[in-house]
C-alpha positions in Angstrom: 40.9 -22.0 24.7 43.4 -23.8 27.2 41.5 -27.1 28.5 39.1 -27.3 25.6 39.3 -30.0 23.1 39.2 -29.1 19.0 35.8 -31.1 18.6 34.4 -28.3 21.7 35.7 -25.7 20.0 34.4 -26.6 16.9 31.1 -27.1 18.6 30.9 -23.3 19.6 31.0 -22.2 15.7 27.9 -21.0 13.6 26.6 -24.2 11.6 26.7 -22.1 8.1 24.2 -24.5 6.6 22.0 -25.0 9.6 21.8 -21.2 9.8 21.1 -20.7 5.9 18.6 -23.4 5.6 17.2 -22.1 8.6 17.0 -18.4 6.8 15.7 -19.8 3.8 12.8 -21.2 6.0 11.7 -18.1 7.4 11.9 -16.1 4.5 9.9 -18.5 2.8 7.3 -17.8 5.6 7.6 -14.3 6.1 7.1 -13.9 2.2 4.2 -15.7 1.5 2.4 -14.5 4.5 3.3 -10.6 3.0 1.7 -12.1 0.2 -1.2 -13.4 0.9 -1.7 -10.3 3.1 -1.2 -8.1 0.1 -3.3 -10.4 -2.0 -6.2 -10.1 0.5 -6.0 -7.0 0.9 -6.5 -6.1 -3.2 -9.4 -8.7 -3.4 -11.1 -6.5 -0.7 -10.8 -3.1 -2.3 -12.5 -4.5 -5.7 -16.2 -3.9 -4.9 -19.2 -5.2 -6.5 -21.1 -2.3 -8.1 -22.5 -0.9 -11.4 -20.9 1.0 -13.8 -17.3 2.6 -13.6 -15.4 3.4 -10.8 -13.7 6.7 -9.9 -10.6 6.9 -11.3 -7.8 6.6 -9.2 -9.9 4.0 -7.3 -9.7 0.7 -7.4 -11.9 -1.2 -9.9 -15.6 -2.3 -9.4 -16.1 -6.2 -10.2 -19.3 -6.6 -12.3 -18.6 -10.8 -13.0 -16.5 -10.9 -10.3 -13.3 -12.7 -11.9 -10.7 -10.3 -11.3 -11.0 -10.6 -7.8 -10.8 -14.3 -8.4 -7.2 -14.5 -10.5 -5.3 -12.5 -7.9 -2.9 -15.1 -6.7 0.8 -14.4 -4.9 3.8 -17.2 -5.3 7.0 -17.3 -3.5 10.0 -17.0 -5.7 13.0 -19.2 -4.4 15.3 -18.3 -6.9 15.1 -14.5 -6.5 14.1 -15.1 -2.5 11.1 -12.9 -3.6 7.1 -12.9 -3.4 4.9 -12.1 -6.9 1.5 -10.9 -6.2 -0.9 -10.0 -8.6 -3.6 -10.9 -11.1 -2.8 -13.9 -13.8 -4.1 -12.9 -17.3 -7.6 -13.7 -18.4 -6.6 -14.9 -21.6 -3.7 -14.7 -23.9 -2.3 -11.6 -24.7 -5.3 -9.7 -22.3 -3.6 -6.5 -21.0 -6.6 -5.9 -18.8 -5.4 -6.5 -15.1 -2.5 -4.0 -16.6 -4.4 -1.4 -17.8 -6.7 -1.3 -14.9 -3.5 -0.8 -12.6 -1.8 1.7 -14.5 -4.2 3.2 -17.4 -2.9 3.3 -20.8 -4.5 2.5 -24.6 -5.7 -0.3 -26.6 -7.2 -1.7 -29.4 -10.5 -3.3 -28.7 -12.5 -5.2 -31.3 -16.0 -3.8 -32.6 -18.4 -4.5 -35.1 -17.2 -1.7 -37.2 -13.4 -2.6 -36.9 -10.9 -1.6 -34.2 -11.1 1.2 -31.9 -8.9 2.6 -29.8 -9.8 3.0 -26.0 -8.3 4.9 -23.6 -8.2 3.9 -20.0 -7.7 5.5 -16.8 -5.8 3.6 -13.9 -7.5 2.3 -11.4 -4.7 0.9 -9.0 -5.9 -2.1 -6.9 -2.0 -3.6 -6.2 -0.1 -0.8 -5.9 -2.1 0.5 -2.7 -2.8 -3.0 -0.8 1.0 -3.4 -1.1 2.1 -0.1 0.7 -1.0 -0.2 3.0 0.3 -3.9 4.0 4.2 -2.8 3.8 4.4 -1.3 7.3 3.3 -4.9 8.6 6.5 -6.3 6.7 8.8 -5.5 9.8 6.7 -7.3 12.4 6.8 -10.2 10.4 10.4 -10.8 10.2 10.5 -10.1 14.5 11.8 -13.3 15.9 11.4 -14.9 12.6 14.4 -17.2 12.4 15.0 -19.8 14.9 
């Protein structure tokens, strides 16, 4: 440090809020990228067909709107991306039942009726088949 000046010394430091805005940039990218990837890839795997899919498949579309509510959103707050159906309507458990299985009560003619469904996972798979990509991403992501 002999012969240089404090302003060229301070120079040669890290600008911390250069570098975090600059972090906060590429995350932003990187995410929403993984997510629309993601989000893609489940739209893809719903295909249009008659009757019931196998379980442990993903879901056939018969009108076609589950494949149009799957959205993804960057979360800034939690530096995080949410992929994943919206809800047809309130309080509509479908997009969850469809991904994980379960029971509910459906309305009929004669009253109420339990209904039991088996998952059909659509998410869970386009998110690990798209996770290995995740790395590749971030490569030379911040500048």
């Amino acid at each position: 440090m002999i012969g240089m000046t404090f302003q060229a010394a301070k120079a040669g430091f890290f600008d911390r809020r250069k570098v975090q805005a600059a972090v906060d940039r590429s995350t932003r990218k990187v995410f929403s990228k993984f997510g629309a990837f993601v989000r893609q890839r489940a739209k893809t795997s719903i295909k249009k067909r008659k009757g019931t899919s196998p379980p442990g498949g993903p879901p056939y579309s018969h009108a076609g709107l589950l494949k149009k509510l799957i959205f993804f959103a960057f979360d800034a707050q939690r530096q995080s991306v949410v992929i994943g159906p919206t809800l047809l309507r309130e309080g509509s458990a479908a997009p969850r039942l469809l991904e994980h299985g379960g029971e509910a009560q459906l309305e009929t003619k004669q009253g109420p009726k339990a209904a039991r469904y088996r998952p059909r996972p659509f998410m869970g798979p386009a998110f690990e088949k798209e996770r290995p990509s995740l790395p590749a991403l971030w490569r030379d992501s911040v500048r």
